[in-house]
C-alpha positions, -999 to 999 in steps of 0.1 A, spaced: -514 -312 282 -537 -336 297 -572 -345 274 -592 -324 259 -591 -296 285 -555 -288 272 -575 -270 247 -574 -232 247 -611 -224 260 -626 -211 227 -621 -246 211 -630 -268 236 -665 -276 218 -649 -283 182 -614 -293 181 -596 -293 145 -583 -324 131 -551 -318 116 -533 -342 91 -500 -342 82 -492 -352 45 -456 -356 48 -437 -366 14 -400 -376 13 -373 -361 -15 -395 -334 -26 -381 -305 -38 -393 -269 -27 -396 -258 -60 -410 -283 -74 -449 -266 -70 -465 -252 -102 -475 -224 -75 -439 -215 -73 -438 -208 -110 -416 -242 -121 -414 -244 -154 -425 -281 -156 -435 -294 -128 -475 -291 -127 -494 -297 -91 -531 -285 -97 -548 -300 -61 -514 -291 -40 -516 -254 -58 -552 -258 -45 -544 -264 -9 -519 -236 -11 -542 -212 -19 -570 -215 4 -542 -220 31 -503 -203 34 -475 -211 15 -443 -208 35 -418 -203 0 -385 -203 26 -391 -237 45 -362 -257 49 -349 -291 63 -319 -283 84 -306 -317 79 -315 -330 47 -321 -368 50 -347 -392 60 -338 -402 94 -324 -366 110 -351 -346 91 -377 -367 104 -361 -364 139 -365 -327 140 -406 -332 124 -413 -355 153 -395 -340 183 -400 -304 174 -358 -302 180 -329 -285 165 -302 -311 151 -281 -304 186 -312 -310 206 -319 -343 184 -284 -356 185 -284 -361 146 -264 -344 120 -261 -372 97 -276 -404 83 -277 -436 103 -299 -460 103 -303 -486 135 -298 -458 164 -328 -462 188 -355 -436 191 -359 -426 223 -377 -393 228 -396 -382 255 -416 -353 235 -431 -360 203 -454 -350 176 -483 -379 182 -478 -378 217 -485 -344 223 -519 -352 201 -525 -383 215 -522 -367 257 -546 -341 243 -574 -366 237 -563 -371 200 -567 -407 180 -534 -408 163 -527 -426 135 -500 -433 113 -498 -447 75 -471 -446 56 -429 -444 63 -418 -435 96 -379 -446 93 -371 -447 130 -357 -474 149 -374 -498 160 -392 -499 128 -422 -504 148 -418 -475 176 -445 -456 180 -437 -423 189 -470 -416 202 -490 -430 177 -523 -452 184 -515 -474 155 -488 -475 125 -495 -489 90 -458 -493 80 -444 -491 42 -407 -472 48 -399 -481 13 -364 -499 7 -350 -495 38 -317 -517 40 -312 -519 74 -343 -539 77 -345 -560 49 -330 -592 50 -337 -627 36 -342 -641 70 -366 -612 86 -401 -620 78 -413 -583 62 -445 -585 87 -418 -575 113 -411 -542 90 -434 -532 65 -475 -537 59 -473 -526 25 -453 -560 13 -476 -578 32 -504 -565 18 -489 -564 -18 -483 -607 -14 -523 -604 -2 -532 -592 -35 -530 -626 -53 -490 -627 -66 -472 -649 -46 -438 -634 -36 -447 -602 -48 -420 -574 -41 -424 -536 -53 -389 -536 -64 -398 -566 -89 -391 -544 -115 -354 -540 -107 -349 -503 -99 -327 -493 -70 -339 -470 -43 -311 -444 -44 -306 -446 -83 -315 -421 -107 -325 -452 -133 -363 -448 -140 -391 -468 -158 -427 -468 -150 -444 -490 -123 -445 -525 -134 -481 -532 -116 -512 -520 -115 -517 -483 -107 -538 -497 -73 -508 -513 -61 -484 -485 -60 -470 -476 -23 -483 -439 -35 -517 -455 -43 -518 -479 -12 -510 -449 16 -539 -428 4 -561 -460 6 -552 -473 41 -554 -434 50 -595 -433 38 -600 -464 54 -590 -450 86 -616 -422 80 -640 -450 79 -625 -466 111 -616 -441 135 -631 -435 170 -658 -406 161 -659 -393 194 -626 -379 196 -606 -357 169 -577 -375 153 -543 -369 146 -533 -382 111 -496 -382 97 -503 -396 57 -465 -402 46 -458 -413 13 -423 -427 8 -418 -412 -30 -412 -389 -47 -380 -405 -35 -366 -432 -59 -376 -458 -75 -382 -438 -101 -412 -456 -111 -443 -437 -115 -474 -448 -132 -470 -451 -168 -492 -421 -178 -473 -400 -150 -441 -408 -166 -452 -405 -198 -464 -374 -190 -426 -356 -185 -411 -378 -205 -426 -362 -234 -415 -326 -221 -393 -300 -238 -352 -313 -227 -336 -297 -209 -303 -296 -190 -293 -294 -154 -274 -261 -141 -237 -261 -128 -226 -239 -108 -196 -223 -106 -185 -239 -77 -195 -273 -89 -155 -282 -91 -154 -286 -56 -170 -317 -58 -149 -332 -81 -128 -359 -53 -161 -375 -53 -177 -378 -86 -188 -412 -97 -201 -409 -129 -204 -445 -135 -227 -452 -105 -265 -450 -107 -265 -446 -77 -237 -418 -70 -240 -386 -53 -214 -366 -76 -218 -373 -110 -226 -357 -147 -250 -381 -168 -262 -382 -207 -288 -361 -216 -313 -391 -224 -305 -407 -188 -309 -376 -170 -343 -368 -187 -353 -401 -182 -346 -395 -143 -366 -358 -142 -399 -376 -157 -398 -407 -131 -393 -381 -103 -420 -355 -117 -439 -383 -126 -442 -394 -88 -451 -360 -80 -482 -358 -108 -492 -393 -88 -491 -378 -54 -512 -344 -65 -538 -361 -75 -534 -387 -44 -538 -357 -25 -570 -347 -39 -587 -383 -41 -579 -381 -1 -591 -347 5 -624 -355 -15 -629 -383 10 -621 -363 38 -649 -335 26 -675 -368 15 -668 -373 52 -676 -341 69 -645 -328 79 -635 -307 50 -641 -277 65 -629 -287 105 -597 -303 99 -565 -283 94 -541 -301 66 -497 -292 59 -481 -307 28 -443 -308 38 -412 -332 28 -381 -342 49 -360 -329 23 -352 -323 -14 -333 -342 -49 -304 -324 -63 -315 -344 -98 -281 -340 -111 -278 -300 -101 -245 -284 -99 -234 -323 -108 -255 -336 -77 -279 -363 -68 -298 -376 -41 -297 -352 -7 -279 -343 22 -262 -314 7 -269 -275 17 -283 -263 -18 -318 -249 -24 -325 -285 -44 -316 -308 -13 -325 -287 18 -356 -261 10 -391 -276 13 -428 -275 2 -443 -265 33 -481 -258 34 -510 -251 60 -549 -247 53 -576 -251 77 -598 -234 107 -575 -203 117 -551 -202 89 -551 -172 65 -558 -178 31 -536 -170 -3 -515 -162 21 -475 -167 5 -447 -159 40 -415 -160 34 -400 -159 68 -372 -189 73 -394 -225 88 -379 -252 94 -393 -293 101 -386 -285 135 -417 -256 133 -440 -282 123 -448 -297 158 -458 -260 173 -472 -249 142 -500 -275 137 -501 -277 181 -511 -241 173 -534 -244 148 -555 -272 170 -557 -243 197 -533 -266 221 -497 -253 236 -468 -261 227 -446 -289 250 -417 -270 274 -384 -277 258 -385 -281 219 -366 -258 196 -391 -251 171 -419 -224 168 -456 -217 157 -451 -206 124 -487 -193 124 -474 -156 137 -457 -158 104 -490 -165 79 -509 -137 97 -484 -114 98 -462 -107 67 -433 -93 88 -429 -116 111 -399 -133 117 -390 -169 136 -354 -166 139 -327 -144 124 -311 -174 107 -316 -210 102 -284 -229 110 -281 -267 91 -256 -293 86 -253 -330 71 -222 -358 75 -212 -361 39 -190 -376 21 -170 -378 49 -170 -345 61 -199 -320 77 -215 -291 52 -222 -268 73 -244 -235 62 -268 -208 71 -288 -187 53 -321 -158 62 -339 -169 31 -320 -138 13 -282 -150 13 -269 -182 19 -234 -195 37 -218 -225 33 -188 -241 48 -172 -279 37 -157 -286 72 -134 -312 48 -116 -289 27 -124 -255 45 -141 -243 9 -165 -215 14 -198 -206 -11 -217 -176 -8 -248 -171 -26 -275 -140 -28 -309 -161 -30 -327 -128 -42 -309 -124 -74 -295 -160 -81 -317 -185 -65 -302 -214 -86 -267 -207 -66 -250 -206 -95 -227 -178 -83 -203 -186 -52 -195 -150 -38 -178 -161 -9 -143 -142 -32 -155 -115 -45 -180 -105 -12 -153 -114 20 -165 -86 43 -202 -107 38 -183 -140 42 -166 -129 74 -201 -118 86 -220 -154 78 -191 -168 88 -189 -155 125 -218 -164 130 -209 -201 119 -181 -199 146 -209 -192 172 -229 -221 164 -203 -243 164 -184 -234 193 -181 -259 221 -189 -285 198 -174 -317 199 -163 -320 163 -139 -290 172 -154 -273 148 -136 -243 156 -98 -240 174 -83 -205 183 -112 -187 174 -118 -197 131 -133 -225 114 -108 -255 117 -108 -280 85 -104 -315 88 -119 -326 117 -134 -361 123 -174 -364 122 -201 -385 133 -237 -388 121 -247 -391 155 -237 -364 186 -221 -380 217 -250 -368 235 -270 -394 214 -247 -417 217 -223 -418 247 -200 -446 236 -196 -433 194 -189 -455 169 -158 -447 146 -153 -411 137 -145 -405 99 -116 -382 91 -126 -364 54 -94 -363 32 -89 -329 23 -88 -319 -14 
């Protein structure tokens, strides 16, 4: 695609804008469209419905940096290279998300977290206002934050000298919440959707633009706006489910950590931890809409084609699990959805997307092909045609706790597989989408089948996933695939429980 005449000859005359308002930790469920029970989103139930709502989206590999990797290269995990967290691994992609706007004639523009490495790579982007939230790799006493992150600059601009938005204490992996210890302006959430309208003032208006708006919460700090914590924190109690599975995470639960990814908490703390992260999520609805109405005030309400997605999901304390990377409907489905020019309206698909789809999809929607070589696919077919399918299956996978979970699921059942212990989970989606039932036991002719196919993917890989045919336990992993990475750092070897 070279300028504007990559454009498919119908649109040549009026291109779409497209923005991408991409959220991180947001759970799939967590949409007062999708029926939650608490959770209330009037402006993103708004988009939804003059737009499609894709209810079986998922992140393949449910954590910031891999997620991400797949939403800006339009690549599976294996094409990417990463199937686990690590920070500090240079991007180095050929094929991307902004450039593929940006060689079409596009302004690109980025605010908000981006959480590659360099911090300041642009990956096709014109220009990047930075704010990755707490990103530890980065921050250190002896780096100035101008190198890392606009929004702390901007925050000691504002008249408080030293001023830090973790002043307040909070931890940004911990489920520990109060509300935001500022004023409301000041909030990262707040600051994105400002630097995003000033853009709209700013841009070059003889070419569409390419905005990617990403806010860095809900993801902890759990530290809303007062009246948005307030909000939940005065909701009916509740409790989180367990499976019963949840045992087979016992070898790992912490419960004294605040920061732990196995671990069963108080009612009050737990509670507390639900209204800071729906209390984010009331904060970024109506952020939404106060950058939408600008986008309208400015003319392009009706030309510019808008998705609302997150890298991945919170298991809030779920089957006894926090924070992400894990293959449950809490940490790896998404809130994907698509309005604008061409897209079907009240439109809800539940064909099986993945971040990888976004690239094609919105290329699609802007009337421009698709690069050669990426794994992903328009998801468009899928919004105007209730039957239509993208793949069979969606195949995911995360380094965790020192061993790959593995899974696989067609939106109807789901497979999973703990390459440290071997333990299998099966769950139908249809009739228990909570996965509170493991059916891998009582269902081994449906195991065998998911499980197969789980032998296919990983075949050949260089985990040794697989010996003598089966799924071999205990292997060493690595967040990052050789290919990635040709001299690779220390494997880990899970102990087996």
């Amino acid at each position: 695609m070279t300028g504007l005449s990559g454009l498919r000859g119908d649109l040549v005359s009026q291109p779409a804008n497209v923005v991408l308002i991409c959220v991180d930790q947001w759970r799939g469920d967590c949409l007062s469209a999708e029926g939650h029970p608490v959770v209330r989103t009037p402006h993103l139930d708004a988009l939804a419905a003059s737009g499609t709502r894709f209810s079986r989206a998922y992140s393949a590999t449910p954590t910031c940096v891999p997620a991400r990797a797949a939403l800006h290269t339009g690549l599976s995990q294996t094409g990417h290279g990463r199937v686990g967290y690590e920070d500090g691994v240079p991007w180095e992609y050929p094929t991307t998300l902004a450039g593929s706007f940006r060689d079409a004639g596009y302004q690109t523009k980025c605010v908000g977290k981006m959480h590659v490495y360099p911090e300041r790579a642009r990956l096709g982007f014109d220009d990047i206002e930075l704010h990755d939230g707490y990103l530890h790799f980065a921050r250190r006493r002896s780096r100035d934050p101008r190198e890392y992150d606009d929004y702390l600059t901007w925050l000691s601009e504002r008249g408080v000298p030293y001023a830090d938005y973790v002043d307040h204490g909070l931890n940004c992996n911990s489920y520990v919440a109060r509300p935001w210890d500022k004023a409301e302006s000041l909030h990262p959430t707040s600051w994105a959707t400002s630097r995003a309208i000033d853009f709209l003032y700013r841009r070059d208006p003889t070419a569409p633009f390419f905005l990617f708006l990403s806010y860095h919460r809900p993801h902890p700090p759990y530290d809303p706006p007062a009246w948005a914590f307030d909000q939940y924190l005065a909701a009916p109690p509740g409790e989180p489910p367990i499976g019963d599975w949840a045992g087979d995470y016992e070898p790992w639960r912490e419960d004294w950590r605040h920061d732990a990814y196995a671990a069963r908490v108080d009612p009050a703390t737990w509670h507390r931890a639900r209204a800071g992260y729906y209390g984010h999520m009331a904060h970024i609805d109506l952020q939404v809409n106060r950058f939408l109405e600008a986008l309208a005030e400015f003319g392009h309400g009706d030309d510019t084609v808008v998705a609302f997605v997150s890298d991945h999901g919170e298991m809030l304390g779920e089957h006894g699990l926090w924070r992400k990377g894990y293959p449950y409907e809490g940490s790896a489905r998404v809130p994907f959805l698509l309005a604008g020019p061409g897209v079907p309206s009240g439109v809800v698909s539940d064909a099986v997307v993945e971040l990888r789809d976004v690239m094609p999809t919105l290329l699609d929607a802007a009337g421009l092909d698709a690069p050669e070589g990426i794994d992903g696919r328009s998801a468009l077919p899928a919004a105007r045609d209730p039957e239509t399918r993208l793949r069979p299956y969606l195949h995911g996978e995360h380094v965790l706790l020192g061993q790959s979970l593995q899974w696989l699921t067609d939106g109807e059942e789901k497979y999973v597989w703990m390459s440290g212990t071997g333990k299998e989970h099966l769950f139908d989606l249809r009739t228990d989408p909570g996965e509170l039932r493991n059916l891998a036991a009582k269902s081994p002719d449906r195991a065998r089948t998911w499980r197969d196919r789980l032998i296919a993917e990983l075949a050949g890989r260089p985990e040794g996933f697989v010996q003598d045919g089966d799924l071999a336990p205990g292997r060493p992993v690595n967040p990052v695939l050789p290919s990635l990475r040709p001299d690779p750092a220390p494997t880990s070897v899970p102990t087996l429980a």
